[in-house]
VOVEXVO-285020 format. One record per residue (C-alpha): z, x, y; residue in one letter. Coordinates in steps of 0.2 Angstrom, whole numbers, plus 2048, in hexadecimal, padded with zeros to 3 digits. Example, Ala and Ser with C-alpha at 12.3 -4.5 7.8 and 13.67 -1.06 7.14 Angstrom:
! residues 2
82783E7EAA;8248447FBS;
//
This chain:
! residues 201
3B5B31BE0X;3C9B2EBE3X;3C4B2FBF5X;3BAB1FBF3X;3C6B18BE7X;3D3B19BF3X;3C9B12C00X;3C6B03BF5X;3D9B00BF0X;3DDAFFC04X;3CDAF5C08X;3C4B00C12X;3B5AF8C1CX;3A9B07C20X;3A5B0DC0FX;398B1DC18X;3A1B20C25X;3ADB25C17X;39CB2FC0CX;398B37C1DX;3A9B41C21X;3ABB44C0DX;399B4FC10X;39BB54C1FX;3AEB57C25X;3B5B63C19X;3A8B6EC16X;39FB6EC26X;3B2B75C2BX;3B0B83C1FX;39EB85C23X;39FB88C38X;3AEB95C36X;3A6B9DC29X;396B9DC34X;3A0BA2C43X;3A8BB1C3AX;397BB7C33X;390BB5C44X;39EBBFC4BX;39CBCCC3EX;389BCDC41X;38DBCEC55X;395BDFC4FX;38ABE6C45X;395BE6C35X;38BBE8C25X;398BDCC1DX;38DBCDC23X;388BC0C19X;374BC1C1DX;36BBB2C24X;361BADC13X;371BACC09X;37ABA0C18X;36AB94C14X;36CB96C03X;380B90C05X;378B84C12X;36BB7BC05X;37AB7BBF7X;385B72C06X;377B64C08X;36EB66BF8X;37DB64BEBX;38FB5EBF6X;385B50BFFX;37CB48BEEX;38BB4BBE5X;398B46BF1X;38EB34BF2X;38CB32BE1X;39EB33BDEX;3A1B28BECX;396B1BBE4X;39EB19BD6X;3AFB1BBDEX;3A8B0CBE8X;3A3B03BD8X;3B3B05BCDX;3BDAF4BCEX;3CDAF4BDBX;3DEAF7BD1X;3E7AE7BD2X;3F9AE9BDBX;408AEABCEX;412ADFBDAX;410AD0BE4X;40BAD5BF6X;412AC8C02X;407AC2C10X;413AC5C1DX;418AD5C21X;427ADCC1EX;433AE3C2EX;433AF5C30X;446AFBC31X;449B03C44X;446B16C3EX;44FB25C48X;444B30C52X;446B40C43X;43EB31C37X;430B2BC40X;41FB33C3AX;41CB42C47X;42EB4AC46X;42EB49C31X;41BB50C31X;41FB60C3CX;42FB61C30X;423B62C20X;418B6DC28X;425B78C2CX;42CB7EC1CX;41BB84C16X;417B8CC24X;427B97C24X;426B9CC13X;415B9FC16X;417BAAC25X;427BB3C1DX;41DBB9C0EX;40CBBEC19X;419BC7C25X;420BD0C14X;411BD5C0FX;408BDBC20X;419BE6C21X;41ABEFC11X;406BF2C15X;40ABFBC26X;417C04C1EX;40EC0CC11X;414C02C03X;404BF9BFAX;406BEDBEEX;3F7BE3BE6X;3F4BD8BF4X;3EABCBBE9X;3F8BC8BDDX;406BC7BEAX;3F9BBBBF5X;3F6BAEBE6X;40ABAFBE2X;40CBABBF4X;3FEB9DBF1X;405B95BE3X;419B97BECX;410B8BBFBX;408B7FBF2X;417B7BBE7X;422B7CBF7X;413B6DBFFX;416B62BEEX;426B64BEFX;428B5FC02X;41EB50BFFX;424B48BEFX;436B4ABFBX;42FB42C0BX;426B34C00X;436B30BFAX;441B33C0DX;434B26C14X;438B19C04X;44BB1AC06X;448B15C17X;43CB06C13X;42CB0EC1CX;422B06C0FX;411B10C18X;414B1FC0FX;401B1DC09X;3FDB23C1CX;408B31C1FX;400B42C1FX;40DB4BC15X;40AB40C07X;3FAB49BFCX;3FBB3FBECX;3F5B2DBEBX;405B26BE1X;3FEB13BE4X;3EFB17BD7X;3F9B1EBC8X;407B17BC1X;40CB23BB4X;40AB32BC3X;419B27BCFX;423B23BBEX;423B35BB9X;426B3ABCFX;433B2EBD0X;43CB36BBFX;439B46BC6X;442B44BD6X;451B39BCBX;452B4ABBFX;453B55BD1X;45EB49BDBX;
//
């Protein structure tokens, strides 16, 4: 549904192509590794494979619910009225500000990947350590504080790019990767970001 309502607000033309990778992209993902892995495991032997009448049963709730939902919400994504603009959009674009190389998209992506990825790797790397050395901890517990560590750390690296790439008037924040939220949607979620960020800076 926010998919589709999103698609609308930046007046997308293909409207199935859009259904077809919400079906098919994300969990056909999920889908072949977790096929791969089970058919690696059955290659070996293990008796910790998932057997061959359960993958159809994931298989038919794949194609049998996803799909039927995913185009029902889609429909009426498709249906809902576009949001009008709060401000006047001028017909001419706007020139883009010359941006230095650490500004442009790739250079400021691989930076907001990094940060996650380090505190990620530092924790994993504490964790394999104090297994190899004996000391066990409840691996669960210490895995979802470490998961609720990194997605704070990706919110927090976003709401900050979003608002580098408005300083320097790159007004197609909407199109960057390291942006996850859709701020042009909700006016109350940008009002209480933008206080957010004024309390912090």
């Amino acid at each position: 549904y926010i998919a589709s309502r999103i698609y609308v607000q930046m007046h997308g033309a293909r409207p199935y192509a859009l259904i077809v990778c919400l079906s098919i992209a994300f969990p056909g993902a999920v889908f072949a590794a977790f096929c791969a892995l089970d058919a690696t495991l059955w290659a070996q032997g293990s008796s910790s494979a998932v057997p061959f009448g359960t993958m159809l049963v994931l298989l038919l709730l794949w194609v049998g619910i996803d799909g039927p939902l995913v185009s029902l919400g889609a429909a009426l994504g498709f249906r809902s009225p576009r949001l009008e603009d709060p401000v006047f959009t001028n017909t001419i674009p706007r020139q883009i500000p010359y941006q230095p190389v650490y500004a442009r998209l790739l250079p400021s992506v691989l930076v907001a990947g990094l940060l996650p990825f380090g505190t990620a790797s530092i924790e994993l790397a504490l964790l394999v350590s104090s297994v190899w050395n004996q000391r066990l901890y409840f691996a669960f517990g210490f895995l979802f504080a470490m998961l609720v560590v990194v997605a704070v750390i990706c919110a927090e690296v976003s709401i900050v790019l979003c608002h580098f790439q408005l300083c320097r008037e790159v007004l197609l924040f909407s199109l960057s990767p390291a942006l996850s939220l859709p701020l042009s949607l909700d006016r109350s979620l940008s009002r209480s970001l933008s206080l957010a960020l004024s309390l912090s800076l």
